[in-house]
C-alpha positions as CSV (number, residue, x, y, z in Angstrom):
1,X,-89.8,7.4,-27.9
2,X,-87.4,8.6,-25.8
3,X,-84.0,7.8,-26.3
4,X,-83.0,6.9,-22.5
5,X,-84.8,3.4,-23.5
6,X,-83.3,3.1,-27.2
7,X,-82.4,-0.5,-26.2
8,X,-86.1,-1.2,-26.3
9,X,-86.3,-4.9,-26.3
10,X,-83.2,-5.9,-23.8
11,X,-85.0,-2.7,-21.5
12,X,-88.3,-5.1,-21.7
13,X,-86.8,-8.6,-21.1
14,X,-85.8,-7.0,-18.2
15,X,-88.9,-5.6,-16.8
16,X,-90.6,-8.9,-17.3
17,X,-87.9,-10.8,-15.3
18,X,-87.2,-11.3,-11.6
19,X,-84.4,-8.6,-12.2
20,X,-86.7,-5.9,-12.6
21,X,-87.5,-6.5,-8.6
22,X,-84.2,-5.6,-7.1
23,X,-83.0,-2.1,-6.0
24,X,-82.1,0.5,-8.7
25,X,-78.8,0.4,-7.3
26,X,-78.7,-3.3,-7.7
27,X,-79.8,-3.5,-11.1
28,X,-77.9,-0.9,-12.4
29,X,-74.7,-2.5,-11.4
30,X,-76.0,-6.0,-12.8
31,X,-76.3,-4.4,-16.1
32,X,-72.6,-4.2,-16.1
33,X,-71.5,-6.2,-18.7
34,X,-67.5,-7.5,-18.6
35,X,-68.0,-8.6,-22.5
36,X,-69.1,-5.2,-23.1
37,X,-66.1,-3.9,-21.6
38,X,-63.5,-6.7,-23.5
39,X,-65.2,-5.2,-26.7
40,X,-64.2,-1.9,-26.4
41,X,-61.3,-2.7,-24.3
42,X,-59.7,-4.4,-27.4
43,X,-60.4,-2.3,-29.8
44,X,-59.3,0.5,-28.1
45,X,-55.9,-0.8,-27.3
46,X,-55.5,-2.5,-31.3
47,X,-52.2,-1.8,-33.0
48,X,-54.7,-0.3,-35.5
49,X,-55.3,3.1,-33.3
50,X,-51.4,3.4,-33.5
51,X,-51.1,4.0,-29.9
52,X,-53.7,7.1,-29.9
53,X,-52.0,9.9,-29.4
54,X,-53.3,13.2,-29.1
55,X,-53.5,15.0,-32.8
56,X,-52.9,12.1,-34.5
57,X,-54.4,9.6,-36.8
58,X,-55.0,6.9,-34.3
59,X,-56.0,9.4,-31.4
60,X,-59.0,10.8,-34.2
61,X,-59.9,6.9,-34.6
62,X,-60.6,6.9,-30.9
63,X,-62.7,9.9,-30.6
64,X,-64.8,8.9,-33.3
65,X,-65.6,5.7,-32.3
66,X,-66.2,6.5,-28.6
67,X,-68.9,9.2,-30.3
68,X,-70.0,6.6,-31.9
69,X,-70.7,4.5,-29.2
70,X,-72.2,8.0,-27.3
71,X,-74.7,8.3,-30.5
72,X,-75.5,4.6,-30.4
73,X,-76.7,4.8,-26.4
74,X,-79.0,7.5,-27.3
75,X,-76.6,9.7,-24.9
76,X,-76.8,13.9,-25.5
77,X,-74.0,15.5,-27.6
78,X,-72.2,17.4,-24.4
79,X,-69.5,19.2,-26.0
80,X,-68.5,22.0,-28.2
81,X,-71.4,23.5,-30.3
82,X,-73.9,20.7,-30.2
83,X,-71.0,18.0,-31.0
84,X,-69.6,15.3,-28.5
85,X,-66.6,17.0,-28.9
86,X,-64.3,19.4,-26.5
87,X,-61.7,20.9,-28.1
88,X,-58.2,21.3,-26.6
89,X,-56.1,23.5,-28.3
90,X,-52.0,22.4,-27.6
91,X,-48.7,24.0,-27.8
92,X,-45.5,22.6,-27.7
93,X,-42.5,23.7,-27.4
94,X,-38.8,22.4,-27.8
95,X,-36.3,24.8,-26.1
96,X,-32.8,25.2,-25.6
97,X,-31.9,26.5,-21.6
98,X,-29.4,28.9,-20.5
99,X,-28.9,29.4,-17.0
100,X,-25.8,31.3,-15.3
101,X,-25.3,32.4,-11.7
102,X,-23.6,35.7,-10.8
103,X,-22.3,37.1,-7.4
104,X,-19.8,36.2,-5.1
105,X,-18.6,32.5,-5.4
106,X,-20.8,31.6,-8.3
107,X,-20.0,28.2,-9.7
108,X,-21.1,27.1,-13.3
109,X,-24.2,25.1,-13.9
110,X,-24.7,22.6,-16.7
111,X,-27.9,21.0,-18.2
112,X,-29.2,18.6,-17.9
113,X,-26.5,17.3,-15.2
114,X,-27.1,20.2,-12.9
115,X,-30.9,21.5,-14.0
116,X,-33.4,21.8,-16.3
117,X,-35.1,24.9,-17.2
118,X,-38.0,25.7,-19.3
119,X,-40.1,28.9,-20.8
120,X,-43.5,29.6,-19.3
121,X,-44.5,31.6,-22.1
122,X,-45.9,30.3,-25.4
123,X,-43.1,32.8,-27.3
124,X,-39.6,31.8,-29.3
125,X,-37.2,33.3,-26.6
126,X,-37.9,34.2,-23.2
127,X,-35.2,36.1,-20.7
128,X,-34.9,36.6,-17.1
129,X,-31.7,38.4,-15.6
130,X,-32.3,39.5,-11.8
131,X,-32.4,38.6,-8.4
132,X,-33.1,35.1,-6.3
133,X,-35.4,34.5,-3.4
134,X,-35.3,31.1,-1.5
135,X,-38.8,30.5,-0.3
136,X,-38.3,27.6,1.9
137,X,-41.0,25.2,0.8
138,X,-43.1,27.8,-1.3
139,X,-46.1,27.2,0.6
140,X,-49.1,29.5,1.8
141,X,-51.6,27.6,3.8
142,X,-54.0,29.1,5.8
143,X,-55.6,26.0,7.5
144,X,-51.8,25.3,8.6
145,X,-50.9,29.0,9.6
146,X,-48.3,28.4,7.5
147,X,-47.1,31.4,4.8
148,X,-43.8,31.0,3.2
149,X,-44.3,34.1,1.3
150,X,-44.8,36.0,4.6
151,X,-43.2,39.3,4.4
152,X,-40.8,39.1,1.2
153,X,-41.5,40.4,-2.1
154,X,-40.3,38.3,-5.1
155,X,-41.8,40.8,-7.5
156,X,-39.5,39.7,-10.7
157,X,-37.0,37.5,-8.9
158,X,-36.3,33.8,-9.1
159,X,-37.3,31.9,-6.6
160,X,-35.5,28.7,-5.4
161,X,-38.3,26.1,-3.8
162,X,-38.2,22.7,-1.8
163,X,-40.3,20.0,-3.2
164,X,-43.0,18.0,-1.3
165,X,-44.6,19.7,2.0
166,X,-42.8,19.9,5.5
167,X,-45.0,17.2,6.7
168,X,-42.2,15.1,5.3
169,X,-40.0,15.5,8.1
170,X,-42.1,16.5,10.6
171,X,-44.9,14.1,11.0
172,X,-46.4,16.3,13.6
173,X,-47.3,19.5,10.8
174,X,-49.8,19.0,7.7
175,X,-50.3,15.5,6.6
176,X,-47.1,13.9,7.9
177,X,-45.6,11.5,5.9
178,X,-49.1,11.3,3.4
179,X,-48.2,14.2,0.6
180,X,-50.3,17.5,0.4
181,X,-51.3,19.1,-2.9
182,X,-48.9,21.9,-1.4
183,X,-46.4,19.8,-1.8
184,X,-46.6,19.0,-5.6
185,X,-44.3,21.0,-8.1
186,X,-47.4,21.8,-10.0
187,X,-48.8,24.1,-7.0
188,X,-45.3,25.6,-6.6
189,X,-45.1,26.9,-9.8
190,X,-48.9,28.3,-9.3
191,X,-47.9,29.5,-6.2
192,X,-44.6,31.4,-7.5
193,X,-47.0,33.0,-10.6
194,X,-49.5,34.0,-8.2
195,X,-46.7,36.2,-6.4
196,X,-45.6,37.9,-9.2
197,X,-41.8,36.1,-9.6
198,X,-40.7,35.8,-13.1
199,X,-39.3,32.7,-12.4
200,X,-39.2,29.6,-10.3
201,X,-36.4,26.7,-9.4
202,X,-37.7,23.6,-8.1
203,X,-34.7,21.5,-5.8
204,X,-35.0,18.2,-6.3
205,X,-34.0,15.4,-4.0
206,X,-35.2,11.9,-4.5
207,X,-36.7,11.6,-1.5
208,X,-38.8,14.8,-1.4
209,X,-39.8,14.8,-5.5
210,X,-40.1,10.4,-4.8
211,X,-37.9,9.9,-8.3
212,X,-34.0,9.7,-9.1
213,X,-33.2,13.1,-11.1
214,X,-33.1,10.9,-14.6
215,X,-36.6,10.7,-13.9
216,X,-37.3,15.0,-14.0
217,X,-34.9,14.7,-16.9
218,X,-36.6,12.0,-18.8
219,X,-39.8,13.8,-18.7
220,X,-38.6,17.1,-19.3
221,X,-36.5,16.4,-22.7
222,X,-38.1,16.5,-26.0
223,X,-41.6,18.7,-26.1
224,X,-43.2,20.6,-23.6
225,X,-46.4,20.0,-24.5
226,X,-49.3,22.5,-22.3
227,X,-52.5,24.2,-23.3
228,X,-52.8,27.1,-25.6
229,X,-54.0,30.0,-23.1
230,X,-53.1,33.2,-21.4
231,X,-49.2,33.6,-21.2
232,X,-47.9,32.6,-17.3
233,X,-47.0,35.6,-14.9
234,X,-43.6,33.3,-15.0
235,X,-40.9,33.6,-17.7
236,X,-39.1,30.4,-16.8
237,X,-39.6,27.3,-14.8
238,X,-37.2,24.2,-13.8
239,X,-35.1,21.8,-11.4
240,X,-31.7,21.7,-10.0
241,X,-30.2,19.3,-8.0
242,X,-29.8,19.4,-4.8
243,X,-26.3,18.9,-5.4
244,X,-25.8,22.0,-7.6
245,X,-27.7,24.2,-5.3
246,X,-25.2,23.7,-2.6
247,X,-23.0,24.4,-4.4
248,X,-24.0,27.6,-5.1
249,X,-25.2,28.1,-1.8
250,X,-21.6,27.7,0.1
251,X,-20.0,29.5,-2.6
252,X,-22.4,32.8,-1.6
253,X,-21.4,31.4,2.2
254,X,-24.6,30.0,3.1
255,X,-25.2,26.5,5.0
256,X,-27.7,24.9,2.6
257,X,-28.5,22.2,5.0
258,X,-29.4,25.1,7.6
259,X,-31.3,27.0,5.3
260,X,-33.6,23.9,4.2
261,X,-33.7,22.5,7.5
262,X,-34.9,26.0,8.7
263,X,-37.9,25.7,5.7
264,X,-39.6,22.7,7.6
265,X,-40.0,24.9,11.2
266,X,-42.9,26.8,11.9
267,X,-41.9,30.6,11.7
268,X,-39.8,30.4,8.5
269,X,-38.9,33.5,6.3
270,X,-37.9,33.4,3.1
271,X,-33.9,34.9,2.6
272,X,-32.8,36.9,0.0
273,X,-29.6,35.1,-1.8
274,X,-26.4,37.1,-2.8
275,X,-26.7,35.8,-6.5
276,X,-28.2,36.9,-9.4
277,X,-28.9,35.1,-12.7
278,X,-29.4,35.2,-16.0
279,X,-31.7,33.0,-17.8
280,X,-32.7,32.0,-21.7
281,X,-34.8,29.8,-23.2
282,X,-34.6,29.5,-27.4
283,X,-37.9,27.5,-28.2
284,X,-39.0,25.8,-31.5
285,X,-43.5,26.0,-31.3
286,X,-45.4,23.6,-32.5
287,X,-49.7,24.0,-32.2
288,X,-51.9,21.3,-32.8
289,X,-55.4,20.1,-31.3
290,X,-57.2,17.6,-29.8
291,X,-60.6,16.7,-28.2
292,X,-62.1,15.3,-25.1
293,X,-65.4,13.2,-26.1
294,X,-68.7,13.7,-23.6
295,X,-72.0,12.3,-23.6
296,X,-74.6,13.5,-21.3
297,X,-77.5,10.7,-20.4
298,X,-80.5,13.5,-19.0
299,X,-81.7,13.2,-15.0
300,X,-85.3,13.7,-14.3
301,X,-86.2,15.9,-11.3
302,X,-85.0,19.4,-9.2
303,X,-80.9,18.5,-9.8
304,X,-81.3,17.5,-13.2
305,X,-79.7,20.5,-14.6
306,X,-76.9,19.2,-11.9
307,X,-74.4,16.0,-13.2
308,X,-72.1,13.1,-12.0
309,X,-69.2,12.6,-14.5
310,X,-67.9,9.1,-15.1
311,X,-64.3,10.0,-16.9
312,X,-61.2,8.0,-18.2
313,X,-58.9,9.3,-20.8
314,X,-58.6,7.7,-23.9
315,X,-55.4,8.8,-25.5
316,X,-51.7,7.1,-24.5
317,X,-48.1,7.9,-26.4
318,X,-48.7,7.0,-30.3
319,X,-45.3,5.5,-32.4
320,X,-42.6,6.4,-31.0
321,X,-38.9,4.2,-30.4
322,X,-39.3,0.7,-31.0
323,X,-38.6,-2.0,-27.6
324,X,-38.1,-5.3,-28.6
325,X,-38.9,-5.0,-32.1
326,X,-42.5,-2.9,-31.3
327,X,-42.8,0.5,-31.8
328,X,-46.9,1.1,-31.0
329,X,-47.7,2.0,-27.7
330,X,-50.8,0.4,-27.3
331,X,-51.8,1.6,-24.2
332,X,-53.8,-1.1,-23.3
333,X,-54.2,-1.2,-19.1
334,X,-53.3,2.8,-19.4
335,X,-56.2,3.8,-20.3
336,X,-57.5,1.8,-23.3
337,X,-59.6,-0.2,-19.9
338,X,-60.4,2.8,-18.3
339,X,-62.1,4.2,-21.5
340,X,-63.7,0.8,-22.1
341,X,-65.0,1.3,-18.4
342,X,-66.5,4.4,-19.1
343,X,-68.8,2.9,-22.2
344,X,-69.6,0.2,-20.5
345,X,-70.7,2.6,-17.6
346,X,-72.7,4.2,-20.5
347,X,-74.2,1.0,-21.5
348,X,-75.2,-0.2,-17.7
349,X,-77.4,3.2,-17.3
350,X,-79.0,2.6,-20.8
351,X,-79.4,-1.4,-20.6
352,X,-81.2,-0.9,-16.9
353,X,-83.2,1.7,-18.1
354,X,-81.9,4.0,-14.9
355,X,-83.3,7.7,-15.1
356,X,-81.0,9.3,-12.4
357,X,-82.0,12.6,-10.2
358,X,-78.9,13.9,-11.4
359,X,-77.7,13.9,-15.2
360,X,-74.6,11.7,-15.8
361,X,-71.8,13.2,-17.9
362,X,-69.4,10.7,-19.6
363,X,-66.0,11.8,-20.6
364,X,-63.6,10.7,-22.5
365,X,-60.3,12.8,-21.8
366,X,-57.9,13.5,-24.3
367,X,-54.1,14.2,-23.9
368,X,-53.7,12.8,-20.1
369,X,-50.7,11.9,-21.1
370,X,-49.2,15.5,-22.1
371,X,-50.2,16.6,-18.6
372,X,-53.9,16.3,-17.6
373,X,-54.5,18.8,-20.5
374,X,-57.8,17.5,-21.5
375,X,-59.3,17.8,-18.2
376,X,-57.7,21.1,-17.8
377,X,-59.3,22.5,-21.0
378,X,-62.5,21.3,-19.7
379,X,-61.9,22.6,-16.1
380,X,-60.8,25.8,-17.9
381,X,-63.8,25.9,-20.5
382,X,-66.3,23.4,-19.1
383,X,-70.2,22.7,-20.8
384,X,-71.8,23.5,-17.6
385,X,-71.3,25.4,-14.8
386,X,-68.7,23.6,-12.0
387,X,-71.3,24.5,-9.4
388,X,-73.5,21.8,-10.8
389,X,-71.0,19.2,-11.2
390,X,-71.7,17.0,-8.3
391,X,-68.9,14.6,-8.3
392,X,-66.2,13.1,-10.7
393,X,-65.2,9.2,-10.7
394,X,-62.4,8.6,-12.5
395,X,-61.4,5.5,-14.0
396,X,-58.0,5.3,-14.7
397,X,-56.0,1.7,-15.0
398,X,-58.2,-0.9,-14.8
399,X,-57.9,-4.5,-12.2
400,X,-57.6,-6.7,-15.3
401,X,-55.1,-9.3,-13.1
402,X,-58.5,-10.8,-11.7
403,X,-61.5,-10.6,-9.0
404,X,-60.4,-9.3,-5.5
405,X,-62.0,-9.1,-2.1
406,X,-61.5,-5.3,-1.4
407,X,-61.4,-2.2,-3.6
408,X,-59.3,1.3,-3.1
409,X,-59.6,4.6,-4.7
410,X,-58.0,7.7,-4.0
411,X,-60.1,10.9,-2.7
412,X,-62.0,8.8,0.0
413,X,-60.0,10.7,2.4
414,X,-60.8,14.4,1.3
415,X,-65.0,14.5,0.9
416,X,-68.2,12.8,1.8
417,X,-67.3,10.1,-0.8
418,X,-65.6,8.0,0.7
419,X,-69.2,7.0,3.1
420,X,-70.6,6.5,-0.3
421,X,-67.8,4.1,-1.7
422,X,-67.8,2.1,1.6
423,X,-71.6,1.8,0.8
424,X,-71.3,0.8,-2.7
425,X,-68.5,-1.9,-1.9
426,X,-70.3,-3.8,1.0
427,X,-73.3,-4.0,-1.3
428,X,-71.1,-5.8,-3.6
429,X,-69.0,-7.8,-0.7
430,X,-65.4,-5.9,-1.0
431,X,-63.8,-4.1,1.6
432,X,-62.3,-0.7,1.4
433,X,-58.5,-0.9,1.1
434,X,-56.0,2.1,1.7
435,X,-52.6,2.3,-0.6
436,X,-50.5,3.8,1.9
437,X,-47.9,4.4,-0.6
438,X,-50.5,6.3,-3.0
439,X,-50.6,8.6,0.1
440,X,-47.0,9.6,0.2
441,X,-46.5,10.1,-3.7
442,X,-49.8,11.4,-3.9
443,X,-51.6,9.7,-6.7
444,X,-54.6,11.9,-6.1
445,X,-53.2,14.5,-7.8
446,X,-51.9,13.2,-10.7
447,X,-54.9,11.6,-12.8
448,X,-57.9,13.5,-15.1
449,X,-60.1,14.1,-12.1
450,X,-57.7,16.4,-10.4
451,X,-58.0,20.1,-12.4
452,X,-61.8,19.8,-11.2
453,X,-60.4,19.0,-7.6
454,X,-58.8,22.1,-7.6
455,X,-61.7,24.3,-8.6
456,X,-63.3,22.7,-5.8
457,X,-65.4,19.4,-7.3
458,X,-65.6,16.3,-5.4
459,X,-63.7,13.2,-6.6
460,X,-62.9,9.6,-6.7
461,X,-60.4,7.9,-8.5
462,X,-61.1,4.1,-8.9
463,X,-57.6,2.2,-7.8
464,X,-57.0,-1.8,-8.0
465,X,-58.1,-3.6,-4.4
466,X,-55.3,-5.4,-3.0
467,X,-56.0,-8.9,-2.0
468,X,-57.0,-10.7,-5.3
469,X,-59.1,-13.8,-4.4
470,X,-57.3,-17.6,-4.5
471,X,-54.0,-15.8,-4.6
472,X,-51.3,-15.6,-1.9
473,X,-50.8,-12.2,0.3
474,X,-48.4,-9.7,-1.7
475,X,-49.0,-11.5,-5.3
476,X,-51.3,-8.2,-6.6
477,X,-48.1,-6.1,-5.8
478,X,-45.9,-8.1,-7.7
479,X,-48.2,-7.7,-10.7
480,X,-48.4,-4.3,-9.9
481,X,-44.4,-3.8,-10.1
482,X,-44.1,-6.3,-12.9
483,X,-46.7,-3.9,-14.8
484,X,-44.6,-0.6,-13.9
485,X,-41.4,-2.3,-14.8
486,X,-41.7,-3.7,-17.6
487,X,-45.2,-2.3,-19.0
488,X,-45.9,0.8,-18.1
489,X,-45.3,3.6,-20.9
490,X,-43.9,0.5,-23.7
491,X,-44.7,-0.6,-26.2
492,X,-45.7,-4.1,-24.4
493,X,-48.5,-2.5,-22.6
494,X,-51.0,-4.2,-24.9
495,X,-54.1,-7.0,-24.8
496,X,-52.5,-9.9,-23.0
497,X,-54.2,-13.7,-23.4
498,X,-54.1,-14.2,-19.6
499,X,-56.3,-11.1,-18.6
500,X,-59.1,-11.5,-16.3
501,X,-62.1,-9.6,-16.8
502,X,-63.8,-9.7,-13.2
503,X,-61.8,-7.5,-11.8
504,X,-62.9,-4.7,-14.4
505,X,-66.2,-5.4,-13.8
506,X,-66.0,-5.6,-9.8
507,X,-64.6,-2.0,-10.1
508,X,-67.2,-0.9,-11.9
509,X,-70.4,-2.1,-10.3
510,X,-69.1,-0.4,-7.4
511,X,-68.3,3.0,-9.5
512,X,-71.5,2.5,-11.1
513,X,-73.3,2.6,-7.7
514,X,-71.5,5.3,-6.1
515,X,-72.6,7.3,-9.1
516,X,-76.4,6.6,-8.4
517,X,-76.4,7.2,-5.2
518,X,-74.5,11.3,-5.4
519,X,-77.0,11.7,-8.6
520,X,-79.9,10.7,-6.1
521,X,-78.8,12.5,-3.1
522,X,-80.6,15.8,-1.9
523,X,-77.3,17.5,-1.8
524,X,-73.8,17.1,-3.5
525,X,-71.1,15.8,-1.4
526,X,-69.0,17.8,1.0
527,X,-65.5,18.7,1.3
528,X,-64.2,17.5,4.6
529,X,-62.7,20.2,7.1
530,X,-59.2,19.1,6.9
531,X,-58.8,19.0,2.9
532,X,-56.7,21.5,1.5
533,X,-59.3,22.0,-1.5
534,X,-62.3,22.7,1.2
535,X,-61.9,26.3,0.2
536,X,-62.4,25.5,-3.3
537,X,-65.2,23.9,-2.9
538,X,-67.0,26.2,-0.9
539,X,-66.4,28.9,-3.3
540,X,-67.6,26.4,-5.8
541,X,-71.0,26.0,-4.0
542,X,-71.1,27.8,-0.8
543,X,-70.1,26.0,2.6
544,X,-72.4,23.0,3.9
545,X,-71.7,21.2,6.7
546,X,-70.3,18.2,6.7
């Protein structure tokens, strides 16, 4: 028999009901079962898992038993050699900086109170001595005409970079106010390697990075954690604050606030600084693996070699210092529900007995945490070709504060999508949302569906609505902030008696029929013109209109 219908019996109560007479779309998302979801959910997030860090006991517990669940659907082993796993080979690396500025007026630079400073290159000691660069916002842009880069070659040089995009202060260029993916740090440093500099300098300020300097410190102690893979163009990588690159600035005799309010106008060149510097980073290497977990459920027709992911990661931050007396970091809203989501998704296709045109891929990430790197080993080493991944919908953070009236994701703005998730919610009464202040820090960018953004792929990640039902105006953002301040990344981010499990399962119905509907659709969706990853996309596929 074949195992899309492995649960036999519930498939046939279901034919023989009333249920069996609504719309695929309809029935797929009343499948969706919220006790489903609790099951997994509190499992997942048990002290028993020990927090599920990557390469660790707990994180193993968690891939196994999400392959277990896979197996138990009937779902196709999607991973490495015939497995449901993807491995993801990880370095670490503890280093020791150096940085020193020479030339005229050079001042001394301490670490962390000044920068921080890291080695791009998966070896015990890295060096840099040369020449400096300061390439305004470190942007190329074509769909903005706008080329920092123009004209300068920073062939082996460090080159000093502003944060965010010069929409920020100029609401008239790029997005205004709503932040680019030019304006992350991530693309800066890709940007500086694909240049040829050996180095790069990130200047913080709090209002163009969106967190105090304690914050880049905080997250920069300790192990660099990164993929195992080709050795970076770059030797070394950091921040300096603002603050200490004036300093060195009037010292040479340069205005700084001149030169970076020259970055945000039209027409800038990058200037060549009268300093040089010498850099060194002494690193201690640790290696170690992981695995993402996918299970493919088979389409039937022309795009069934084609797929729609349905992805969450599963891993959070292990044992580490105890708060309160509790040292497991549970991870239970981040992302134990988001990986509960995902089964449940799993469970929804196989209860309904739903045979999409597309194949559905679901995918468990590992090591989101460390920095996306599950989703970047599969971006980097994926089980089918990215020209026939259709779409991803990520589920990250589940609504477990209670039903609301609207629903948000990020993405709706960049492709086709967004018509689809507008679609999806009315059929399920919710209105579409926006989080203006996702926008501006630019939440797109930092979850598990964004390394496939960047090669181009479609995506949606599903986000909390904002007006919870039977509540007052304002009281979801309270929970919100009550969650980041005293929840988020601790210890007392576990299973909580007062959880509501509507919300969970509001969100999913309507990921579950955005999903049907792109794996049905004649064509994948479409970048739109103004995205900054159109390019990628058409690459990907080929331009379509949109």
């Amino acid at each position: 028999m074949n195992r899309l219908f492995a649960v036999t019996p519930l498939a046939l109560s279901l034919a023989t009901s009333g249920w069996a007479q609504t719309s695929p779309s309809a029935r797929l998302a009343q499948a969706a079962d919220s006790q489903a979801f609790r099951a997994h959910f509190e499992y997942l997030a048990d002290d028993l898992l020990e927090g599920r860090a990557p390469a660790t006991r707990g994180g193993e517990l968690a891939a196994k038993y999400i392959a277990a669940q896979f197996r138990r659907l009937g779902l196709e082993p999607a991973g490495d050699s015939g497995s449901y796993f993807h491995t993801v080979p990880i370095v670490a690396l503890t280093g020791a900086p150096q940085l020193l500025a020479r030339g005229p007026g050079a001042v001394p630079l301490r670490a962390p109170d000044d920068y921080v400073l890291w080695s791009e290159r998966n070896e015990p000691t890295v060096s840099f001595r040369g020449g400096a660069v300061f390439v305004g916002y470190g942007i190329t842009a074509p769909e903005w005409e706008w080329d920092d880069y123009a004209g300068a070659d920073v062939t082996g040089k460090l080159v000093f970079c502003l944060v965010n995009d010069p929409g920020l202060s100029n609401p008239a260029i790029f997005r205004g106010p709503i932040l680019t993916y030019y304006g992350r740090w991530t693309y800066k440093i890709e940007e500086a390697a694909r240049r040829g500099a050996a180095g790069i300098i990130l200047i913080h300020t709090t209002e163009s990075a969106t967190y105090p300097w304690s914050t880049v410190v905080g997250s920069t102690s300790g192990e660099r954690v990164r993929l195992e893979k080709a050795p970076s163009p770059l030797v070394v990588a950091g921040w300096m604050r603002d603050e200490a690159v004036g300093r060195l600035l009037r010292g040479a005799g340069l205005d700084p606030d001149k030169l970076m309010g020259d970055a945000g106008r039209k027409g800038f060149r990058a200037v060549s600084l009268p300093l040089e510097f010498d850099a060194t980073v002494e690193s201690a290497i640790r290696r170690s693996a992981t695995a993402n977990v996918v299970g493919r459920l088979p389409g039937r027709g022309p795009h069934a070699r084609e797929a729609v992911m349905i992805g969450g990661h599963y891993d959070h931050l292990g044992i580490r210092a105890p708060v309160n007396g509790d040292s497991i970091y549970n991870g239970a809203e981040d992302n134990a529900s988001g990986t509960a989501a995902v089964l449940a998704a799993a469970e929804a296709f196989v209860r309904s007995g739903t045979v999409p045109g597309r194949s559905l891929l679901f995918m468990a990430f590992g090591a989101e945490e460390s920095g996306l790197l599950g989703s970047e080993a599969f971006a980097e080493r994926p089980t089918l070709p990215l020209a026939d991944l259709a779409a991803v919908l990520n589920l990250d953070v589940m609504n477990l504060y209670g039903p609301t009236t609207d629903i948000a994701a990020t993405g709706a703005d960049h492709t086709s999508l967004g018509r689809t998730l507008a679609t999806a919610a009315r059929a399920e009464g919710l209105t579409i949302s926006i989080d203006s202040l996702a926008l501006v820090r630019g939440s797109f960018f930092r979850s598990d569906h964004f390394p496939l953004v960047r090669r181009g792929v479609p995506a949606l990640s599903m986000e909390q609505g904002r007006r919870y039902a039977d509540r007052p105006a304002g009281w979801g953002e309270e929970r919100k902030q009550e969650y980041i301040t005293h929840r988020y990344h601790k210890p007392q981010d576990e299973v909580l008696p007062w959880y509501s499990y509507q919300g969970p399962l509001q969100q999913l119905r309507v990921a579950l029929r955005v999903a049907l509907e792109v794996a049905n659709a004649p064509s994948q969706p479409v970048w739109g013109r103004d995205s900054e990853f159109r390019v990628a996309g058409e690459a990907r596929v080929g331009p379509k209109p949109q």
